[in-house]
C-alpha positions in Angstrom: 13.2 -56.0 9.3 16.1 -56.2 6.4 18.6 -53.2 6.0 16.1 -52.1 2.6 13.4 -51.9 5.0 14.9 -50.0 8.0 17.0 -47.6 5.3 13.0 -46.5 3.9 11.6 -46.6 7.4 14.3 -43.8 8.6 13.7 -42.3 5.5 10.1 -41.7 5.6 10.5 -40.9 9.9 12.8 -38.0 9.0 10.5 -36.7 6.1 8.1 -36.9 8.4 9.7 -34.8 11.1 11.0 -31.8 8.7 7.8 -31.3 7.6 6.6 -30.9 11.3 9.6 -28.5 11.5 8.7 -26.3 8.7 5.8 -24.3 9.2 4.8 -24.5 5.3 2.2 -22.3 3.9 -1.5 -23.6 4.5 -4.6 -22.2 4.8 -5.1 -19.3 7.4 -7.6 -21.0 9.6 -9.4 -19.0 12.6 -9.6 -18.9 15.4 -5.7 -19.6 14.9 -3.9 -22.8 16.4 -0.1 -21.8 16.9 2.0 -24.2 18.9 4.6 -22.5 20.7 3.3 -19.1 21.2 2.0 -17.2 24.3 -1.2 -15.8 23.9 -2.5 -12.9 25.9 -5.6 -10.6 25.3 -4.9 -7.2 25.2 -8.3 -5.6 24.5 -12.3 -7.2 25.7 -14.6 -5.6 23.5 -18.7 -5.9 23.2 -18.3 -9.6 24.0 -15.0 -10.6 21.9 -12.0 -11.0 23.4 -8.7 -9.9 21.2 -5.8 -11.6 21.4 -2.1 -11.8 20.1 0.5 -15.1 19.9 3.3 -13.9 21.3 7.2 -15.6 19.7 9.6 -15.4 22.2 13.7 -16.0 21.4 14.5 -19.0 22.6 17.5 -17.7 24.5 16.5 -16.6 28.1 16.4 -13.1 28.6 19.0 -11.6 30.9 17.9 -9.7 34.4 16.1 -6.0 33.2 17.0 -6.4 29.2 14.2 -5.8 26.8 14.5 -7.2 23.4 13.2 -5.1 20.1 9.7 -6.3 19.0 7.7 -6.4 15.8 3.6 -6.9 16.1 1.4 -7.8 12.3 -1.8 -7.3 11.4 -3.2 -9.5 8.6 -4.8 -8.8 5.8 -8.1 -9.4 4.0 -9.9 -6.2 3.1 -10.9 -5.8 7.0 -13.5 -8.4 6.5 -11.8 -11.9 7.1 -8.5 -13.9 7.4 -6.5 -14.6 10.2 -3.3 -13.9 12.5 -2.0 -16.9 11.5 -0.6 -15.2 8.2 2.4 -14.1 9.7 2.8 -17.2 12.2 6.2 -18.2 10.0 7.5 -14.2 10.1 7.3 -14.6 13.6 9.1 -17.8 13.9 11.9 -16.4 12.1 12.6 -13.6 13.9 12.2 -15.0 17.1 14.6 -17.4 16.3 17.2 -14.4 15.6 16.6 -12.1 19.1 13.3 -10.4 18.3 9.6 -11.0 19.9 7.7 -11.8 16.6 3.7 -11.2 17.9 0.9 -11.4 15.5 -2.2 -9.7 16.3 -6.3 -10.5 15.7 -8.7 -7.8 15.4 -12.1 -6.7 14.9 -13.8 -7.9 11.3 -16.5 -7.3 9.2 -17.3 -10.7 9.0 -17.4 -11.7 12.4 -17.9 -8.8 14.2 -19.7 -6.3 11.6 -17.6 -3.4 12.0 -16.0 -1.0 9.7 -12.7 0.1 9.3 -12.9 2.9 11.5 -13.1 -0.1 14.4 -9.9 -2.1 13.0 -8.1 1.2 13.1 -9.2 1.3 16.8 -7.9 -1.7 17.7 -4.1 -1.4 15.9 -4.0 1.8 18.2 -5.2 -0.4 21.7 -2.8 -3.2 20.4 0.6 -0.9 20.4 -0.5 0.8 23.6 -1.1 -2.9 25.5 2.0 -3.8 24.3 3.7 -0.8 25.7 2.4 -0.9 28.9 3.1 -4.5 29.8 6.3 -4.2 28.0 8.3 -4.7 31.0 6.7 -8.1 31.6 6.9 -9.0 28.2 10.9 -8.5 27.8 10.2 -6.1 25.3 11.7 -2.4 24.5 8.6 -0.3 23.9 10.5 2.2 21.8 12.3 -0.6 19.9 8.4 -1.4 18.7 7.8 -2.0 15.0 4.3 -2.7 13.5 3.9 -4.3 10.2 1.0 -6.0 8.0 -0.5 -7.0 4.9 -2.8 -5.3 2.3 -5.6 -4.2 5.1 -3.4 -5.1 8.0 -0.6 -3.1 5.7 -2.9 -0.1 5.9 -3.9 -0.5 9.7 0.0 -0.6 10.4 0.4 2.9 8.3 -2.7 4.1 10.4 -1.5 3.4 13.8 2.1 6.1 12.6 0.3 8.6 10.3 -3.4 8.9 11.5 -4.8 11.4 14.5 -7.8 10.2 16.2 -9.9 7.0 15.4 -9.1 5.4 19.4 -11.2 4.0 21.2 -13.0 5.5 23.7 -12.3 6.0 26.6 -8.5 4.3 25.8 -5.4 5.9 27.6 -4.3 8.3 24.3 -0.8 9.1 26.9 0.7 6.1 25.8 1.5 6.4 22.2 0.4 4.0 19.4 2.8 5.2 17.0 5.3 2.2 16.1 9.0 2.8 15.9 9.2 1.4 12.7 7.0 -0.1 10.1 7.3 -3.1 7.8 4.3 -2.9 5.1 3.9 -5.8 2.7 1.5 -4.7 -0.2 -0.5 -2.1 2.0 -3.4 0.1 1.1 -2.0 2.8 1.6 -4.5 5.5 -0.1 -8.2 5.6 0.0 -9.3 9.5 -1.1 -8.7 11.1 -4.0 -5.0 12.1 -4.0 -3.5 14.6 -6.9 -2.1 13.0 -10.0 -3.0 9.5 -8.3 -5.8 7.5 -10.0 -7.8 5.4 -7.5 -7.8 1.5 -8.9 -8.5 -1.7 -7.7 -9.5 -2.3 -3.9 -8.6 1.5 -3.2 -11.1 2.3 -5.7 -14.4 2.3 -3.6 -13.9 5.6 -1.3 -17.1 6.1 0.3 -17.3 7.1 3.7 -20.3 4.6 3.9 -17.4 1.7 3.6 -15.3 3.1 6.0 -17.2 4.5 8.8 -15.7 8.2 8.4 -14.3 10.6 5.7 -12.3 8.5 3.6 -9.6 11.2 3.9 -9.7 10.6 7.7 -8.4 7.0 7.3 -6.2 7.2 4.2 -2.0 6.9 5.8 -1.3 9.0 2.1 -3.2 12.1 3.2 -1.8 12.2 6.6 2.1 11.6 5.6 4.1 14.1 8.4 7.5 15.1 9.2 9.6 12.6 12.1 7.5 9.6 10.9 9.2 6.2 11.8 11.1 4.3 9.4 9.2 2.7 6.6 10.0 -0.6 4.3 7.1 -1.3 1.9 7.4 -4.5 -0.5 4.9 -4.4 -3.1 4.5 -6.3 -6.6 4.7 -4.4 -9.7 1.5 -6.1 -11.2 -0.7 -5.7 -8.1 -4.2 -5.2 -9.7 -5.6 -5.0 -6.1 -3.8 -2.8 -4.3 -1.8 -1.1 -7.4 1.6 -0.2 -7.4 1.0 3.5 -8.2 -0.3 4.0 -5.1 2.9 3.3 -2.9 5.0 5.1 -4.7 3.0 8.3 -3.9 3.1 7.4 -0.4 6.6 6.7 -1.2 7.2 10.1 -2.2 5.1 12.1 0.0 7.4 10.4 2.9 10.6 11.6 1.4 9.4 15.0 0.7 8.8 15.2 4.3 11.9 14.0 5.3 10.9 10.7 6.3 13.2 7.0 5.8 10.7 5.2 3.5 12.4 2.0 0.9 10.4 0.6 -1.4 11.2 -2.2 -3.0 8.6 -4.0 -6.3 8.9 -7.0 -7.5 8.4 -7.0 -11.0 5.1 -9.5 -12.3 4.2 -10.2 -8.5 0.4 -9.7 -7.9 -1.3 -8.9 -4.6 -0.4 -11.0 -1.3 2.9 -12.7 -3.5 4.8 -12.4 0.0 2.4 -15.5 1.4 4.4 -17.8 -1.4 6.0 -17.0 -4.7 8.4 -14.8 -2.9 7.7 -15.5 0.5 11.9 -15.7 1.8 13.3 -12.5 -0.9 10.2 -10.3 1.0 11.5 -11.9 4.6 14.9 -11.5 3.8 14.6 -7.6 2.7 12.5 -7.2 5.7 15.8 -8.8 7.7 18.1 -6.2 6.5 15.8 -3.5 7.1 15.8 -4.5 11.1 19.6 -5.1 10.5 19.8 -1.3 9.7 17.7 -0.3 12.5 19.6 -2.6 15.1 16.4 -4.3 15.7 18.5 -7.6 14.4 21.9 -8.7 14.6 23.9 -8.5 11.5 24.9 -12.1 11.2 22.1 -14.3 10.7 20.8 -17.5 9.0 18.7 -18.0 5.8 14.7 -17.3 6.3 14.2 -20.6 4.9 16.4 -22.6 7.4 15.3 -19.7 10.3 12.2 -20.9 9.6 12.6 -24.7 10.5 
């Protein structure tokens, strides 16, 4: 082989391996294929097993230390999609100290349930994690939960909403998260004052639900002593519209609450997944940073997420 033909040859090898490396955007394919994570099943369920993949730093845990946690639900109007949405979120803050864990759960399309089942399963998620925390390395009260658009809104369930766990479930062991991270959430489904319902928020029967809409809406049950919130939400979100955060927004601060909100002006629903997929993971950084959940020195998402 001449040098022309070695020099290409290396060329095309190294290409080859970076985009190995890189966990790019693809399709969300289920069930979900994620090399590298531990998967466990926290819940068994009328014949489906639920399971999360589990990011662990790669630096070994030292002798009784728990590390801070962050589990996500994905999105997809709590009909479809997969956990593999927030595979590369996890890689990335795995690779900076935290366990990055992304969840499956009950959906309409596969299992024909309603809402009122995902919220169930959000809550059983965040208690298995706590009570096998001490296996799992993890601090159960350094626990975040975050999500996207329906996983968004199961996240703000599991901290604002009473009730809607599953039978028989051990309610001692709280399902409220320490924190939240909410990328384009619905975040109100019942008619809230001076708040006009739009878009995917717009259908609030409790026929679609599977209760009161009011009894699974996070904006009607905003509380003093709620955990810290970060919402990232585009401006021109026809789906979930922008409107509808900023209430929630609101309602958290007249409580009392921490709740940032940052919009992205012309994004539309689910721009986190590309257009702006390292400014959203990079806000979400210095919002752990704050928290202590992350160290304050740390690495580009891009690069963190090679």
């Amino acid at each position: 082989m001449n040098r022309l033909a070695l020099v290409l040859a290396l060329a095309a090898l190294c290409f080859t391996a970076s985009a190995q490396e890189i966990p790019k955007r693809r399709g969300f394919t289920y069930p979900p294929a994620m090399d590298g994570a531990t998967v466990e099943t926290y819940k068994e369920i009328n014949g489906t097993a639920l399971k999360l993949w589990i990011f662990q730093p790669d630096e070994k845990l030292a002798p009784g230390a728990k590390r801070p946690a962050i589990v996500f639900f994905f999105g997809g109007g709590w009909t479809n999609w997969s956990p593999s949405q927030f595979e590369r979120q996890c890689r990335h803050l795995a690779s900076h100290g935290m366990v990055g864990i992304t969840a499956d759960y009950r959906v309409a399309s596969r299992q024909q349930v309603k809402p009122t089942a995902c919220v169930a399963d959000a809550k059983s998620c965040i208690r298995w994690l706590r009570k096998n925390a001490a296996r799992l390395g993890i601090d159960p009260d350094r626990l975040a939960v975050g999500g996207g658009s329906a996983g968004g809104h199961l996240a703000a369930a599991t901290a604002t909403l009473p009730g809607l766990d599953e039978a028989g479930e051990d309610t001692s062991i709280s399902a409220v998260p320490s924190a939240l991270v909410l990328f384009n959430p619905a975040l109100s489904l019942a008619p809230f004052p001076g708040l006009e319902s739009k878009g995917f928020e717009k259908n609030q029967a409790e026929e679609r639900f599977g209760c009161a809409p009011e009894a699974i809406s996070p904006l009607h049950h905003v509380t003093a002593h709620l955990p810290p919130t970060l919402i990232l939400h585009g401006r021109a979100d026809t789906t979930v519209p922008f409107a509808s955060v900023e209430a929630f927004a609101a309602e958290m601060k007249k409580k009392g609450n921490r709740c940032e909100l940052v919009g992205y002006e012309g994004q539309p629903h689910g721009f986190f997944n590309a257009a702006r997929f390292d400014e959203t993971l990079a806000e979400a950084d210095k919002f752990l940073v704050s928290l202590g959940y992350l160290p304050a020195a740390k690495t580009a998402p891009a690069e963190a997420a090679k």
